[in-house]
C-alpha positions in Angstrom: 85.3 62.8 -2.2 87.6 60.9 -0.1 90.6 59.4 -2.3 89.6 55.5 -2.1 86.4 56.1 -3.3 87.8 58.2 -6.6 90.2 55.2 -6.9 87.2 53.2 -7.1 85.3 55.0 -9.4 88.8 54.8 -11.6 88.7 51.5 -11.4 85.0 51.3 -12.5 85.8 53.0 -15.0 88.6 51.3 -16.7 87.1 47.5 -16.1 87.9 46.7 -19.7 91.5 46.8 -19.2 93.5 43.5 -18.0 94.2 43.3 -14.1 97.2 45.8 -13.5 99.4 43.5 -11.6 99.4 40.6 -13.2 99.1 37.7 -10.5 102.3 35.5 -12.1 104.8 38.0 -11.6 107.0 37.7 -8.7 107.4 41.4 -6.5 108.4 42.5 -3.7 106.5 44.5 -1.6 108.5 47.3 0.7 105.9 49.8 2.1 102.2 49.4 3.9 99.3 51.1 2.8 100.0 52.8 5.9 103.3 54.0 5.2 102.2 54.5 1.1 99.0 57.0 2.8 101.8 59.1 4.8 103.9 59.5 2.0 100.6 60.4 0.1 99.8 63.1 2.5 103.5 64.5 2.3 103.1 64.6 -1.0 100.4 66.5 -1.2 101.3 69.0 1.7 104.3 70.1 -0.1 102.5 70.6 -3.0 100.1 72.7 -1.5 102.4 74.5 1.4 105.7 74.7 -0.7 104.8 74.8 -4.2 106.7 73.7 -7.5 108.3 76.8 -9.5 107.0 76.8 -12.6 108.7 78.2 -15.6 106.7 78.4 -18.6 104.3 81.8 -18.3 101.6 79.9 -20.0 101.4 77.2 -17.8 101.3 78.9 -14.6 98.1 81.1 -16.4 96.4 77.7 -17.0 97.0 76.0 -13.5 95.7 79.3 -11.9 92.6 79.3 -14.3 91.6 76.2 -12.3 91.4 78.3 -9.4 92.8 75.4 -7.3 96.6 76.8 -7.4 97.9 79.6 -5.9 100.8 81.6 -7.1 103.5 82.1 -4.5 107.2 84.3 -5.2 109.4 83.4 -7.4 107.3 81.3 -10.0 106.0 79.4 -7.4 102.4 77.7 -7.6 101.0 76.2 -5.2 98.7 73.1 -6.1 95.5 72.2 -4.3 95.3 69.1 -3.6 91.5 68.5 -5.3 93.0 69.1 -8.1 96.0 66.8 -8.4 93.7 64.1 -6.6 91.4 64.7 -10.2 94.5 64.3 -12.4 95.7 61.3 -10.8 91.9 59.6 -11.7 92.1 60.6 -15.6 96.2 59.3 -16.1 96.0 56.2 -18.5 97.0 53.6 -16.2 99.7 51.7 -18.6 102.3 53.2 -21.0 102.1 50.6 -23.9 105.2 50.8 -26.8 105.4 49.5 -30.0 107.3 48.6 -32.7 107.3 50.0 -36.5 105.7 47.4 -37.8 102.8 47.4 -35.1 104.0 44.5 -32.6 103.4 45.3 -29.2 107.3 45.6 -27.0 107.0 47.3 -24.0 103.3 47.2 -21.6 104.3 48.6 -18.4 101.4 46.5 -16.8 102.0 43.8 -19.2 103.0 39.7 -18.1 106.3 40.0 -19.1 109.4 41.8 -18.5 110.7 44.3 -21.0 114.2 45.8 -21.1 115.5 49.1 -22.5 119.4 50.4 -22.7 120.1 54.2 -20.7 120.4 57.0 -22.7 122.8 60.3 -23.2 126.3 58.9 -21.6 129.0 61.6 -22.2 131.6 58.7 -22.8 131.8 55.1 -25.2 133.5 52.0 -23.7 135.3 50.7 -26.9 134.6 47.2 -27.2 137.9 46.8 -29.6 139.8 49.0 -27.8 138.8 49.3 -24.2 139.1 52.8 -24.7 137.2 55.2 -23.0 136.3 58.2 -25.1 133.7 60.1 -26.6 130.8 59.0 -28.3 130.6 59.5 -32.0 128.4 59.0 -34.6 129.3 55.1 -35.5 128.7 54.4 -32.1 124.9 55.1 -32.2 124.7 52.8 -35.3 126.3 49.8 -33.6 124.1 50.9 -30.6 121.0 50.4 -33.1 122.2 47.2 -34.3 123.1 45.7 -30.9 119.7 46.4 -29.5 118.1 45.0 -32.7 119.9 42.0 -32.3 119.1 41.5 -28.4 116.3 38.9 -27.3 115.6 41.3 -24.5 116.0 44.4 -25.6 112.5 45.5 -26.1 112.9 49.5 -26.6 115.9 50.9 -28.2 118.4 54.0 -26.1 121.1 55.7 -27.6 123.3 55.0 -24.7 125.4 57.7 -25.5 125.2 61.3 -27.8 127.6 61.9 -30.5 130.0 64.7 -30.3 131.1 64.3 -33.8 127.5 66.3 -34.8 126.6 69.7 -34.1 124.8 70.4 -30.6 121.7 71.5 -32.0 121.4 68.5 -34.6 122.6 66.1 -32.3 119.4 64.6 -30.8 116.9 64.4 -34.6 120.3 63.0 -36.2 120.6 59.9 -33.4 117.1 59.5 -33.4 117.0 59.1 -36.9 120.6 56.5 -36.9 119.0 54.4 -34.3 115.6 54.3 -36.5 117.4 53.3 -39.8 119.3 50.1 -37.7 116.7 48.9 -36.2 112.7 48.9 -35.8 111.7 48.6 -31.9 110.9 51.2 -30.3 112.7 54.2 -29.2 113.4 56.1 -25.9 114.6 59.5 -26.8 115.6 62.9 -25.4 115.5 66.2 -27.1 117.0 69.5 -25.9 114.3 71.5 -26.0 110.6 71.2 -27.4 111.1 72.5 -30.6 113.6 69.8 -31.6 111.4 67.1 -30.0 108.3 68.1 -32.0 110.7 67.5 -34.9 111.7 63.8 -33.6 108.1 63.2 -33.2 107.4 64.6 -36.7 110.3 62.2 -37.6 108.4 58.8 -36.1 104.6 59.5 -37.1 106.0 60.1 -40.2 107.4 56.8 -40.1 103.8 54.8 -39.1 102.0 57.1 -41.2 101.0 60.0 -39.9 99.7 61.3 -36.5 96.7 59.3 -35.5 98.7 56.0 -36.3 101.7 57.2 -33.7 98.9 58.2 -31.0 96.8 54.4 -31.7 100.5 52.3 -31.5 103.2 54.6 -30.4 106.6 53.4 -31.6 108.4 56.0 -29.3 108.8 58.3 -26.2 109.8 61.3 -24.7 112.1 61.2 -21.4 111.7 65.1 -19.9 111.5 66.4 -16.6 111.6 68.6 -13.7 114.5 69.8 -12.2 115.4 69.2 -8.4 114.7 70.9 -6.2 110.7 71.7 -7.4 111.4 72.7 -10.3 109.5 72.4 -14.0 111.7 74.6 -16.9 109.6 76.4 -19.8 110.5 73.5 -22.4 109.6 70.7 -19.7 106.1 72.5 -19.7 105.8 72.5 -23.4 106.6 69.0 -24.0 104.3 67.7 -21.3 101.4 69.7 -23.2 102.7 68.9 -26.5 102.5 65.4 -25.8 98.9 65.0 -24.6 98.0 67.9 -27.2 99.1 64.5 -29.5 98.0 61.6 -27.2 101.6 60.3 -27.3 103.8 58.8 -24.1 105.9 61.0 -22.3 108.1 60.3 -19.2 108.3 63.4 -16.7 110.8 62.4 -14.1 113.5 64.3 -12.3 116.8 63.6 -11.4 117.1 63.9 -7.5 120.6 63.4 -5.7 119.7 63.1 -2.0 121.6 64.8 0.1 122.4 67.7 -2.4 118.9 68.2 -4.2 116.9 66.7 -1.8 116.6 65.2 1.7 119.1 62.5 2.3 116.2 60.1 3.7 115.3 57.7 1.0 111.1 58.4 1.8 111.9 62.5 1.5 113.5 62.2 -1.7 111.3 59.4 -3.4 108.1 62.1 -2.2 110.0 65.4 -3.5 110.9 63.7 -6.7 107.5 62.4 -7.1 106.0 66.3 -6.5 107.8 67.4 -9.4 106.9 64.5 -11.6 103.3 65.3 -10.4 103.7 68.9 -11.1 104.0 68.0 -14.8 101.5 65.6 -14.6 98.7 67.9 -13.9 100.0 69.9 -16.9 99.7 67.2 -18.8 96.3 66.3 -17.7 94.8 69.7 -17.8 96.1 69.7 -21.7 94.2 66.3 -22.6 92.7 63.8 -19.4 93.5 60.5 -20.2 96.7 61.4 -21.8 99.4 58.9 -21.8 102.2 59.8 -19.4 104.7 57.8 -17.0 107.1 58.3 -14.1 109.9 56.8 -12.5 112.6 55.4 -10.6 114.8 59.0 -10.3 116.7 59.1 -7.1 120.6 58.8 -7.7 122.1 58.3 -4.6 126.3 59.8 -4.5 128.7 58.3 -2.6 129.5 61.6 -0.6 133.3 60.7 -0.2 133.9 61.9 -3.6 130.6 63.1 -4.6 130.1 60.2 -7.3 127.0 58.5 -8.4 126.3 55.2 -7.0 124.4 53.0 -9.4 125.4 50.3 -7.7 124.7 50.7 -4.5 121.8 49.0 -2.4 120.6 52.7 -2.6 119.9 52.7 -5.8 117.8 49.5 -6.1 116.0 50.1 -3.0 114.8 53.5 -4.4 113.8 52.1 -7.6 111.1 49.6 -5.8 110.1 52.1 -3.4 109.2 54.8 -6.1 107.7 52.0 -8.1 105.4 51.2 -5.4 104.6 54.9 -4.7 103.8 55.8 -8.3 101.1 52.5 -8.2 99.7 53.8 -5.3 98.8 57.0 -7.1 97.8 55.4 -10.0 101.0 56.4 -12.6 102.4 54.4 -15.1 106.1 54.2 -14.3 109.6 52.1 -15.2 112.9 51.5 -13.3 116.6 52.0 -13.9 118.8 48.5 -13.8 121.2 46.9 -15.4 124.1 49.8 -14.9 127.1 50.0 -12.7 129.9 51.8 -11.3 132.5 50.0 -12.6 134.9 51.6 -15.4 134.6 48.8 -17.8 132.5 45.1 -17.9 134.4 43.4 -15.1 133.4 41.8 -11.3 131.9 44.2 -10.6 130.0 45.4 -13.1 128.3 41.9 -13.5 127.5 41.6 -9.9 126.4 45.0 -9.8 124.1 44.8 -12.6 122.8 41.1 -11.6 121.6 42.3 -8.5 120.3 45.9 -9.7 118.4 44.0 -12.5 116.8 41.1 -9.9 115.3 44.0 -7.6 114.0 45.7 -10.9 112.7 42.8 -12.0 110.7 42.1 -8.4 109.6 46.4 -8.4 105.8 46.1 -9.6 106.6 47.6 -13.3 107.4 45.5 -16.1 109.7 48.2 -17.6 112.9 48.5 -16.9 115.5 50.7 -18.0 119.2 52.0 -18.2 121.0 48.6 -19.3 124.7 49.3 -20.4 125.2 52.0 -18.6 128.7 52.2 -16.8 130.2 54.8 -14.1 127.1 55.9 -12.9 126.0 56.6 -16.3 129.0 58.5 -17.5 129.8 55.9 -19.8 127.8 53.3 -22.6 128.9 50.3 -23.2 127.2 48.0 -25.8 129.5 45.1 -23.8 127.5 45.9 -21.0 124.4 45.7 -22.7 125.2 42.6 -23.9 125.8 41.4 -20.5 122.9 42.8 -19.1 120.7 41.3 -21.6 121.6 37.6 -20.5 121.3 38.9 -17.2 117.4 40.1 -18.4 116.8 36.3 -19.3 116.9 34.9 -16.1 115.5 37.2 -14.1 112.7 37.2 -16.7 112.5 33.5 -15.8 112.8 34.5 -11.5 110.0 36.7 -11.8 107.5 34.7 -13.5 107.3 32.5 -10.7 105.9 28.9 -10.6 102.8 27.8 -12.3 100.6 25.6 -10.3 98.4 22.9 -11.9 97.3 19.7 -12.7 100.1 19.4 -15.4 103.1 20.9 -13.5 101.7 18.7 -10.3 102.4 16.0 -12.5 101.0 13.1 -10.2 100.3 11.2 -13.0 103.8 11.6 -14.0 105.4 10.3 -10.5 102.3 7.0 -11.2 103.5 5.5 -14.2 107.2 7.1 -14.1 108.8 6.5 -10.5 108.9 3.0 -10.6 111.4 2.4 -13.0 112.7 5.8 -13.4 112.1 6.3 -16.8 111.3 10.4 -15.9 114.0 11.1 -18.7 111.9 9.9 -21.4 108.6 10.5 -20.5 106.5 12.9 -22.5 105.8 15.0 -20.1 109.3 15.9 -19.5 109.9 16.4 -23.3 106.8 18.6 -23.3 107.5 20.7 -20.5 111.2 21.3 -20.5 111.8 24.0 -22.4 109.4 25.9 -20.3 110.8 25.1 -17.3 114.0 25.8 -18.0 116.1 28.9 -18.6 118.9 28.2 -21.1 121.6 30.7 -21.3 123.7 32.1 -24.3 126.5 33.3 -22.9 127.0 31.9 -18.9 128.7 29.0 -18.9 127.8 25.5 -18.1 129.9 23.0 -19.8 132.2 20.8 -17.5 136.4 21.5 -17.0 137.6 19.4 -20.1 134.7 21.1 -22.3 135.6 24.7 -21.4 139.4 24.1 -21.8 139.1 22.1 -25.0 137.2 25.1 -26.5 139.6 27.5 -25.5 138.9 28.2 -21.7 137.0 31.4 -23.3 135.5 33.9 -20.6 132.5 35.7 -20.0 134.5 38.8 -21.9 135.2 36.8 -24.6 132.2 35.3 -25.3 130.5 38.5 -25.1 132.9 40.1 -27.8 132.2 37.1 -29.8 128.6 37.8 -30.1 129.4 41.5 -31.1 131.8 40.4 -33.9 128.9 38.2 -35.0 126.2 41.3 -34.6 128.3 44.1 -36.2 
């Protein structure tokens, strides 16, 4: 059957659910159907003619029990392309988070934006000290307040991993700090799938057991391949452990182009999505229907010094063009924003992360991810989130565009208001402003005498002030 007409039947299928783009959010389209089918097709034809090395013994037996893989040398299997067309038609076509008392926070086909911090940054911006240093322990509890606190902050990321705990305790213990600060939903990692079964244990425990994670899951998984083509044994586990459990799980890799992949934006947006697909089928083959997600991964460097560039127009670009890949196919998916390359929240880290978060917010997925996250991701900073999560307010407000109706028209308005100009005090104006108008926390919009009568405070300072009155 010819892949429009399974899409079809998909669709059929799942006419219950709410439209998938909903029509008053803002995006921006990049590709063609055209160019979306030839990626499609290269997709597939290095699935088939290249293959994905597959690690885990046990799920190479189950992919060639399909007998639609083939096993090449050195791990390799090589996917038939009936096959991943079939596991593309059973992926639940929305990732939906929520918090621990049951309130829906992130729907990644939802109406409204929703904002998470990145996760597992080797160093901690200080926000008393400007220091750069390691992240300990205390750091994951402010982290945990910070994003409790935030208005847009709708799933909760470590940001960073504490070195002040053992290695193999380190992932169940900052789980388990962020959980007791606050009560949104959380993003985690674990090192390997034994350890993430345990933070699982750790949250259904929390909702009451397993069936009440699976029916309103209050966290997820982040796993994934490893570029070039390849899926590690514990990748494979958690993958199947997930839909064994009918809970979310991202399986996205980490491409650099240039050094794990082709340097052409299209070549590494399809490789990384063949490994993501790789674990999708897994995933599939373990429970249709399961809930899994993809993503934004390409990380472009900056080849002069082989750094990350997080900043870049790279970056952002990728991000919307592996958003609008993924929808093609049918896969749930979210997009890093909201990050920098700067060393500490200056210039550049606001413009970086203003932009970044505008072309997120325009992708096609309502989740977006990696807020706070400074030297291409070496380093958290809970300034930065802070930042980023005024920033998330008004792009929020770009995206949703302009309603269009009888009331926002308002010709009755201009009848009985132009005239004298009494617009000021009509109802309509004190019934509608709030809604029409973005009102920031932090940017500043006083006039000259206002600003230096209170002090001449700065964006820094008026972002620490808010911490002090968090923590």
């Amino acid at each position: 059957m010819a892949r429009r007409g399974r899409v079809k039947e998909k669709q059929l299928r799942l006419a219950s659910e709410p439209p998938p783009r909903p029509p008053r959010l803002l995006r921006l389209q990049v590709l063609t159907d055209d160019d979306l089918e030839q990626m499609r097709l290269g997709a597939l034809a290095v699935l088939w003619d290249t293959g994905v090395r597959i690690d885990d013994a046990s799920s190479r037996k189950m992919l060639l029990a399909t007998g639609e893989c083939r096993e090449g040398d050195g791990g390799f299997i090589h996917f038939g392309g009936d096959l991943v067309e079939r596991a593309l038609e059973t992926v639940a076509p929305r990732i939906r988070l929520y918090d621990r008392t049951g309130k829906l926070r992130v729907d990644t086909h939802g109406d409204t934006l929703s904002f998470s911090p990145g996760r597992n940054c080797v160093n901690t911006l200080d926000h008393s000290t400007q220091e750069i240093r390691p992240c300990v322990l205390n750091d994951i509890v402010n982290i945990g307040k910070v994003c409790q606190a935030l208005d847009h902050i709708d799933a909760v990321g470590s940001l960073g991993y504490p070195q002040d705990v053992p290695a193999d305790e380190e992932a169940l213990v900052t789980l388990k700090t962020l959980a007791a600060e606050t009560i949104k939903p959380i993003a985690f990692i674990g090192h390997d799938e034994v350890e993430t079964a345990a933070m699982w244990e750790f949250l259904a425990d929390s909702v009451g057991g397993w069936d009440a994670l699976a029916m309103k899951p209050c966290g997820m998984d982040l796993t994934g391949p490893l570029s070039p083509l390849r899926v590690p044994e514990e990748t494979c586990r958690r993958v199947r452990f997930a839909a064994e459990r009918n809970i979310p799980v991202v399986c996205y890799p980490a491409l650099f182009p240039g050094m794990s992949g082709p340097v052409t934006l299209a070549g590494s947006v399809v490789q990384a999505t063949v490994e993501s697909l790789a674990g999708i089928v897994l995933n599939q083959l373990e429970r249709p229907g399961a809930p899994i997600m993809a993503g934004a991964s390409i990380l472009p460097m900056d080849m002069r010094q082989a750094d990350l560039a997080y900043g870049s127009p790279e970056y952002s670009m990728a991000g919307i063009v592996s958003v609008q890949f993924l929808e093609y196919l049918g896969i749930p998916s979210w997009v890093g924003a909201g990050c920098s390359d700067a060393h500490t929240v200056d210039q550049q880290a606001a413009a970086e992360a203003g932009g970044n978060m505008l072309s997120a917010a325009l992708s096609g997925t309502t989740f977006i991810h990696n807020l706070g996250m400074l030297a291409g991701g070496r380093t958290g900073s809970i300034e930065m989130l802070v930042l980023a999560d005024e920033i998330a307010g008004s792009v929020t407000k770009y995206a949703s565009g302009v309603t269009v109706d009888a009331n926002t028209i308002a010709a009755d308005v201009v009848h009985r208001a132009a005239a004298d100009n009494e617009f000021l005090m009509d109802q309509h104006t004190q019934d509608n402003y709030m809604g029409e108008a973005w009102m920031p926390r932090l940017f500043q919009r006083s006039d000259k005498d206002a600003w230096i009568e209170a002090g001449r405070h700065d964006m820094r300072d008026r972002i620490l002030d808010k911490l002090n009155d968090i923590l």
